[in-house]
C-alpha positions in Angstrom: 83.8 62.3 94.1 85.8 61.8 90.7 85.9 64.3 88.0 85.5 61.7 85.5 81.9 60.7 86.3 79.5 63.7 88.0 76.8 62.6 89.9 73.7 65.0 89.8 70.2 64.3 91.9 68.0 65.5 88.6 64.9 65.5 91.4 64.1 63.0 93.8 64.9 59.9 93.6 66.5 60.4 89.8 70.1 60.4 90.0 72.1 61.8 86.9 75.7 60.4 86.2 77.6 62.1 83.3 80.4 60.5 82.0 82.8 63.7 82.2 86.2 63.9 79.6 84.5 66.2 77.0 88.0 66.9 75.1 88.1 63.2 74.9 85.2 62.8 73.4 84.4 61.1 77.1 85.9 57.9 75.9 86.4 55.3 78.4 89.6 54.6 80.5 90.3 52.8 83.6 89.9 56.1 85.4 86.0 56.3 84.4 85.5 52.9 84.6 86.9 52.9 88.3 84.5 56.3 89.0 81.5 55.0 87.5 81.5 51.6 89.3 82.1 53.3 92.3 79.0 55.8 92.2 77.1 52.3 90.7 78.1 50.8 94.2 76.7 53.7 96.1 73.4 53.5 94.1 73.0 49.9 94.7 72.1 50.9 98.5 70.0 54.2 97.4 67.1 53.4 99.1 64.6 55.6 97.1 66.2 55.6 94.2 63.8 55.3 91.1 65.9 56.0 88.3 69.1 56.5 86.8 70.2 58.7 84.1 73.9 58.3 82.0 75.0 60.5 79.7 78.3 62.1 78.2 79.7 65.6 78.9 78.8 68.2 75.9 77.3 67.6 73.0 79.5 65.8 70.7 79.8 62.8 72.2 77.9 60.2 74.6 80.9 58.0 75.2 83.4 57.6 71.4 84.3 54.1 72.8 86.8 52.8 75.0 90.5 55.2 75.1 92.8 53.5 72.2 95.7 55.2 73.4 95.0 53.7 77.0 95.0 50.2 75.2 97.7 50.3 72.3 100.0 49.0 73.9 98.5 46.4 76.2 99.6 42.7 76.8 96.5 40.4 76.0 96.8 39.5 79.9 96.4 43.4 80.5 93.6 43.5 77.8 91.5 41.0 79.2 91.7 42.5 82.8 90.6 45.9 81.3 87.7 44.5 79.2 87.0 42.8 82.8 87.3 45.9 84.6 84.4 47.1 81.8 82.5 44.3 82.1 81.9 44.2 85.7 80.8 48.1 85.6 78.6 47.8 82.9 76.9 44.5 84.5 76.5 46.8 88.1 74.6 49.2 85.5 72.5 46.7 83.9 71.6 44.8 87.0 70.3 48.4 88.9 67.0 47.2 90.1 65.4 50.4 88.4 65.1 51.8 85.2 68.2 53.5 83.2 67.3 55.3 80.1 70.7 56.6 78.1 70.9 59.8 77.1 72.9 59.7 73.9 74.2 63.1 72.4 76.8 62.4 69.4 79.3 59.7 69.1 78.1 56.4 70.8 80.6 54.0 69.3 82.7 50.9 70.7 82.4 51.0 74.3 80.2 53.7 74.6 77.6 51.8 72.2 78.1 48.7 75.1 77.4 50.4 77.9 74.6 52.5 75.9 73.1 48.5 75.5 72.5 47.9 79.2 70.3 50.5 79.6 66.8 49.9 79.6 66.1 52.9 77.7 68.2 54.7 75.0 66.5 58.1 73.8 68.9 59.3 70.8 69.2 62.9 70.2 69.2 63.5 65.6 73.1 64.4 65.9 74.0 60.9 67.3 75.6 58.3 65.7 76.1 54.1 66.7 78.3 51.7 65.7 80.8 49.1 66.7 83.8 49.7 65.3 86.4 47.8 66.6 87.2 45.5 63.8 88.5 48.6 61.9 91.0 48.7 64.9 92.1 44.8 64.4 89.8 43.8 67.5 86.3 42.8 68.1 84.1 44.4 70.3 85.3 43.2 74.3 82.9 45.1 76.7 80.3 43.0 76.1 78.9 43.9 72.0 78.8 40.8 70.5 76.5 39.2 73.3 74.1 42.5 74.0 74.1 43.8 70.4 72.4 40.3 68.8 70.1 40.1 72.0 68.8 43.9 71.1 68.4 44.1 67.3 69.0 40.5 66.2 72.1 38.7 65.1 72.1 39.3 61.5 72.2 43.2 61.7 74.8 42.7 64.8 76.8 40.4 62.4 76.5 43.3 59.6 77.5 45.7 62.5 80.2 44.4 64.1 81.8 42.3 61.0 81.6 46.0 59.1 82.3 48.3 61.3 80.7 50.9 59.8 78.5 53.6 61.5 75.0 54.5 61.4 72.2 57.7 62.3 70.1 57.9 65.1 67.1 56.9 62.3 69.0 53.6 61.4 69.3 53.0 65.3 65.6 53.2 65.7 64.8 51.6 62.8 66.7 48.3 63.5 65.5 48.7 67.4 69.0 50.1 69.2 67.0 53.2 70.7 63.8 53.8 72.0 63.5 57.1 70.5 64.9 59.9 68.7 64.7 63.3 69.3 65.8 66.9 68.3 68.6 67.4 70.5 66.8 70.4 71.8 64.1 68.5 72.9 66.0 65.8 74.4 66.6 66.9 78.3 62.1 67.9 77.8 61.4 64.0 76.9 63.2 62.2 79.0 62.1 64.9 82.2 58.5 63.4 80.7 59.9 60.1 80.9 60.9 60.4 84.2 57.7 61.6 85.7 56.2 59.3 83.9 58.4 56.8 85.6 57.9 58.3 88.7 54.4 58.0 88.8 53.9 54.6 88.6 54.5 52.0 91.9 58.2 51.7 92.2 58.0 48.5 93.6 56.3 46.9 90.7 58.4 48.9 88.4 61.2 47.1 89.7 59.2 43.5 89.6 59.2 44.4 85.9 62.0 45.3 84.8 63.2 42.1 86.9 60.8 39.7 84.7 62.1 41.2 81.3 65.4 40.8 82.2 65.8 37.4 84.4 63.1 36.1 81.9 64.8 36.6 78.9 67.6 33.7 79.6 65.0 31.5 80.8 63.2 29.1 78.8 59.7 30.0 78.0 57.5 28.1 80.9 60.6 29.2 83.4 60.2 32.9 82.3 56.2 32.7 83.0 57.0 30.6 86.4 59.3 33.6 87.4 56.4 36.0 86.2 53.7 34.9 88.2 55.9 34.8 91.3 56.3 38.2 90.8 53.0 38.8 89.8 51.8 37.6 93.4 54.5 39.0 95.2 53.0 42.7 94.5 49.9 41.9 96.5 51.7 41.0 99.6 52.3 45.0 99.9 50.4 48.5 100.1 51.3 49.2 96.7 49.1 47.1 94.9 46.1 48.1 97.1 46.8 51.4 97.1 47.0 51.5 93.4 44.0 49.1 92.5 42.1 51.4 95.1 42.9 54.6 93.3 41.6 52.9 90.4 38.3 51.8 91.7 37.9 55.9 93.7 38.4 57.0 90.1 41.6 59.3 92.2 45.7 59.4 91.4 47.3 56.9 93.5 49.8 57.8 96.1 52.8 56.3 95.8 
C-alpha cells in the first residue's frame, strides 16, 4: 500500500481513504493520483462495500489543489496526460456504485475542490475554505471544474468562481449548494459516523439503485431519466430486499439488512 493514500476500514463495510502529504498541504501529484486509483480499483470489486470516505491528512488541508511545482514546467502534451491521469481517478471515484461523502478539513482548492465535487456528499468542517483558483495561476481549472462545478451550484456562480478565482467559507459553500453541510470541526468525525449508520441502515441494494438514478438520470432527458427510474424501481422487487424491508414495515419491526 502507498503512503500517499491510507486506506482505513472505519467499520464494516465503510472504507476510509486519506489522501496522506500533510506538509504538502496533501496536494495532488502523480504519485497520489497513481495510489488513489489503485485503492479505487480494489474497491470496485469490494463486495460489501457500503460506503466510502476521502479525506486529507491533518487539519489544514483536504486536498490545496493539484502540486504546482509538479506542473511548472510541463509540455502541454505532458499537461494534458496529467489532467488525464486526474480525470480518470476522479471518474473511478464518482462512478463507485455507493455513496462517498467528503470529509473536507481546510484548504479544498483547485484539484482538491474537483475531486471534493464527485462525491455524493461533502460535509465541510467551519475552518474550510473552496475555491477554484487556477486562473490566478494563468490556467483554468483541468480536473474536471468547469463541467462538475456549473452542474452542482449553477453556471453563473461557477462562472464568478472560476473567472475570479477568489476563495470562499464553508458558509458561502453551503449557501450556494457546494456542501451538504457544515460543521464545527470537532463535531465533524460524530456527523458523518451518524451519517454512515444512517447509511448503513438502509437496503444497500436500493441505495445503490439510487444513487444510480440521480446520477445516470441527470444527462438524460427528462422522459429518459423517469424510463431509467422505473427500471430501477422494478428491479428492487426482483430481490429479498424489498420484501424484507416492506415486511418490516407492515410487522411494525427494524428490517434486517
Amino acid at each position: 500500500m502507498s503512503d500517499a493514500v491510507i486506506e482505513k476500514v472505519d467499520n464494516a463495510g465503510v472504507v476510509r481513504l486519506t489522501i496522506n502529504r500533510p506538509k504538502a498541504l496533501n496536494a495532488l501529484n502523480s504519485d497520489v493520483l497513481s495510489a488513489l486509483e489503485k485503492e479505487l480499483v480494489e474497491l470496485e470489486q469490494h463486495p460489501s462495500l457500503r460506503a466510502v470516505l476521502i479525506t486529507g491528512a491533518g487539519e489544514k488541508s483536504f486536498v490545496a489543489g493539484a502540486d504546482i511545482a509538479e506542473m511548472r514546467d510541463k509540455t502541454p502534451e505532458q499537461a494534458r496526460a496529467f489532467a488525464g491521469q486526474a480525470l480518470r481517478t476522479i471518474k473511478r471515484l464518482e462512478t463507485l456504485p455507493v455513496p462517498v461523502v467528503a470529509l473536507v478539513n481546510g484548504f479544498c482548492l483547485g484539484g482538491g475542490c474537483e475531486l471534493a465535487l464527485a462525491c455524493d456528499w461533502a460535509v465541510a468542517s467551519d475552518n474550510a475554505i473552496f475555491g477554484q483558483p487556477e486562473v490566478l495561476l494563468g490556467v483554468i481549472p483541468g480536473f474536471g471544474g468547469t463541467q462538475r462545478l456549473p452542474r452542482r451550484v449553477g453556471p453563473a456562480m461557477a462562472l464568478d468562481l472560476v473567472t475570479t478565482g477568489r476563495k470562499i467559507d464553508a458558509h458561502e459553500a453551503l449557501r450556494i449548494g457546494l456542501v451538504n453541510r457544515v460543521m464545527p470541526q470537532a463535531e465533524l468525525e460524530d456527523y458523518v459516523a451518524e451519517l454512515t449508520k444512517q447509511l448503513m441502515g438502509n437496503g444497500p441494494q436500493s441505495v445503490r439503485g439510487a444513487k444510480q438514478a440521480v446520477h445516470d438520470g441527470m444527462d438524460q432527458d427528462l422522459d429518459s431519466a423517469l424510463a431509467l427510474e422505473t427500471s430501477l424501481f422494478a428491479f428492487c422487487f426482483a430481490g429479498e430486499e424489498q420484501t424484507e424491508g416492506m415486511s418490516a414495515f407492515v410487522e411494525k419491526r427494524k428490517p434486517d439488512f
